[in-house]
C-alpha positions as CSV (number, residue, x, y, z in Angstrom):
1,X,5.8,15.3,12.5
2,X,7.8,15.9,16.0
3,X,5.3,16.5,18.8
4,X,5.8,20.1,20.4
5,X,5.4,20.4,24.6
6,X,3.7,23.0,26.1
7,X,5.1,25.1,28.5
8,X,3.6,27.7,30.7
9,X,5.4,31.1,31.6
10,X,4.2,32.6,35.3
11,X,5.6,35.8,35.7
12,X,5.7,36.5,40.0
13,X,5.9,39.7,41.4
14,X,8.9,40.1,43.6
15,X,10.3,42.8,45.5
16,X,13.9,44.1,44.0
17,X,16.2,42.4,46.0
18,X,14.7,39.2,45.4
19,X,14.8,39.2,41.9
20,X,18.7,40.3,42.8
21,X,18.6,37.0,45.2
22,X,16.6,34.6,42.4
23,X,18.4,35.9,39.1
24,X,21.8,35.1,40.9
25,X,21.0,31.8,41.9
26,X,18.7,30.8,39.3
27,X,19.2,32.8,36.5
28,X,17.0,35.0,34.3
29,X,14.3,32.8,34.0
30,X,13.8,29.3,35.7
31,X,12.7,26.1,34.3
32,X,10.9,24.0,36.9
33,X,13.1,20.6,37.8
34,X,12.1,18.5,40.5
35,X,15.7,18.3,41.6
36,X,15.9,22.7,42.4
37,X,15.6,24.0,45.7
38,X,13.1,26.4,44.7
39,X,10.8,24.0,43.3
40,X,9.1,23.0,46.8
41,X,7.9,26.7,46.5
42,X,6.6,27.0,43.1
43,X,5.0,24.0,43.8
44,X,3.3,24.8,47.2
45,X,2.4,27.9,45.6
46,X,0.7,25.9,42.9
47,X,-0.7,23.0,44.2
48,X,-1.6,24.2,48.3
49,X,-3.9,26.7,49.8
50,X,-2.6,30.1,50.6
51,X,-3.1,32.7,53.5
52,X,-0.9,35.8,52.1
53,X,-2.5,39.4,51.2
54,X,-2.7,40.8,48.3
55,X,0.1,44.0,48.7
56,X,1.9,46.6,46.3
57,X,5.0,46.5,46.0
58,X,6.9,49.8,45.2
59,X,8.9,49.2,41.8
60,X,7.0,46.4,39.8
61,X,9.5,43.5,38.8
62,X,8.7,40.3,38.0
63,X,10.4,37.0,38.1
64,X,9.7,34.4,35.4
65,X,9.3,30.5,36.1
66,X,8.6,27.7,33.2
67,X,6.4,24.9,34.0
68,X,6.4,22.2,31.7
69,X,2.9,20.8,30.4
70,X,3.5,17.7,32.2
71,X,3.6,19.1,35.7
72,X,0.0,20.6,35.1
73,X,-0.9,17.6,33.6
74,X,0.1,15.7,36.5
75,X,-1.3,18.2,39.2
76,X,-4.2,19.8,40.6
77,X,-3.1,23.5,40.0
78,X,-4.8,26.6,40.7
79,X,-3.4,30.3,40.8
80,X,-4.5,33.4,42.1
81,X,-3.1,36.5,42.7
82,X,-2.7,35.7,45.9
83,X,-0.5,32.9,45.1
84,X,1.7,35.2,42.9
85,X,2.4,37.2,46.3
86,X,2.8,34.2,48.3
87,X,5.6,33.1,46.2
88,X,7.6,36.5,47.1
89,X,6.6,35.6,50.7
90,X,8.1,32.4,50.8
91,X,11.1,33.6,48.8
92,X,11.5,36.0,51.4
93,X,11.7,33.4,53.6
94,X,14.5,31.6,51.5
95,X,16.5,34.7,51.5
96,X,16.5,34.8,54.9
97,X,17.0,31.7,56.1
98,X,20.5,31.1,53.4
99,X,21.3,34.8,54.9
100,X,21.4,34.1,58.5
101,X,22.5,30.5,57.9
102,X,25.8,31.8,56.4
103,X,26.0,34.8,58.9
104,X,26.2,31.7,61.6
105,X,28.4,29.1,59.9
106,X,30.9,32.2,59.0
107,X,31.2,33.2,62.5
108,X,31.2,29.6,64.2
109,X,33.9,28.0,61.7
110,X,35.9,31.2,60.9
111,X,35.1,33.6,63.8
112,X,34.0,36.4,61.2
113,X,31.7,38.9,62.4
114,X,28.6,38.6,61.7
115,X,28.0,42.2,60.3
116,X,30.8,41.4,58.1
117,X,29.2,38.4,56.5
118,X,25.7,40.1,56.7
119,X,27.6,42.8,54.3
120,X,29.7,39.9,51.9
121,X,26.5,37.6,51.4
122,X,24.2,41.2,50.2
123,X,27.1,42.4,48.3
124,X,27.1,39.1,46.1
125,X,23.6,39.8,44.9
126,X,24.5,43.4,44.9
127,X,21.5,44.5,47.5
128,X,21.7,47.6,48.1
129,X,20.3,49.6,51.1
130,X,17.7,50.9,48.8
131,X,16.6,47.3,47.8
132,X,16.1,45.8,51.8
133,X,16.5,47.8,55.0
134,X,19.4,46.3,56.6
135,X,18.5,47.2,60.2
136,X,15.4,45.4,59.8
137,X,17.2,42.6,58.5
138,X,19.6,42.4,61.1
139,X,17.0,43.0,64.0
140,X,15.4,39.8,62.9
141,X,19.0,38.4,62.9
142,X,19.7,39.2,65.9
143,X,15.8,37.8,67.3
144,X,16.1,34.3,65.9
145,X,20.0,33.9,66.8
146,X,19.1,34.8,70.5
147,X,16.2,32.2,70.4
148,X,18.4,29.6,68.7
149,X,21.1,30.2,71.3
150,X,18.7,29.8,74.4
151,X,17.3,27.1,72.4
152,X,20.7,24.7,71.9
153,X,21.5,26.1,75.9
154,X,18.1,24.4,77.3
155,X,18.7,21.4,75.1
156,X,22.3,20.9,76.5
157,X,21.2,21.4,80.0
């Protein structure tokens, strides 16, 4: 008789434009790997405290992660609804960070303007204005590309 493993579905809540971000990248549904770049979050999602509030998002969608049997065998894993938010928070925080890194290396290596790769990378997911406000996506932008550049100047000096 084969032997059957387990596997656990968690469905996270996520806004829309990250399940635009995570479908693209990942696909419909993920299975966890150790090898994935969005395994560190699952699993400090899973496995570490959390400090994010519990918030509503405005259209319900949900993003679905497998976790073999092994991994909970293997782990000390709790979950709370807190945790399922604080997995869109640090997704969030992935988005972000792969957004503004591209923005950068774009307009360093190629001299494209950074508007126009904000524009490119959103219109590969297909994020729409009605998914993410821009402007506060490019406020940010333009915060932590201001302190980076006074950063790297103080360094150099």
């Amino acid at each position: 008789m084969k032997e059957t493993t387990l596997k656990f579905h968690i469905h996270f809540p996520v806004k829309p434009y990250l399940h635009k971000f995570l479908t693209h990248k990942f696909g419909e549904v993920f299975e966890y790997s150790r090898t994935s770049v969005l395994s560190p979050v699952i699993k400090s999602v899973l496995t570490e405290s959390v400090s994010s509030e519990l918030s509503g998002f405005q259209e319900e969608m949900y993003y679905e992660v497998i976790i073999p049997s092994n991994y909970f065998n293997k782990n000390s894993i709790s979950f709370s609804a807190e945790k399922a938010f604080q997995f869109n928070k640090d997704v969030d925080h992935l988005f972000r960070e792969e957004l503004y890194q591209f923005m950068v290396l774009n307009h360093e290596i190629y001299d494209i303007k950074f508007r126009t790769s904000f524009r490119d990378y959103l219109a590969k997911f297909d994020i729409t204005e009605n998914d993410v406000k821009y402007e506060t996506l490019l406020k940010q932008f333009q915060r932590n590309h201001r302190q980076n550049d006074e950063q790297r100047t103080s360094t150099v000096s």
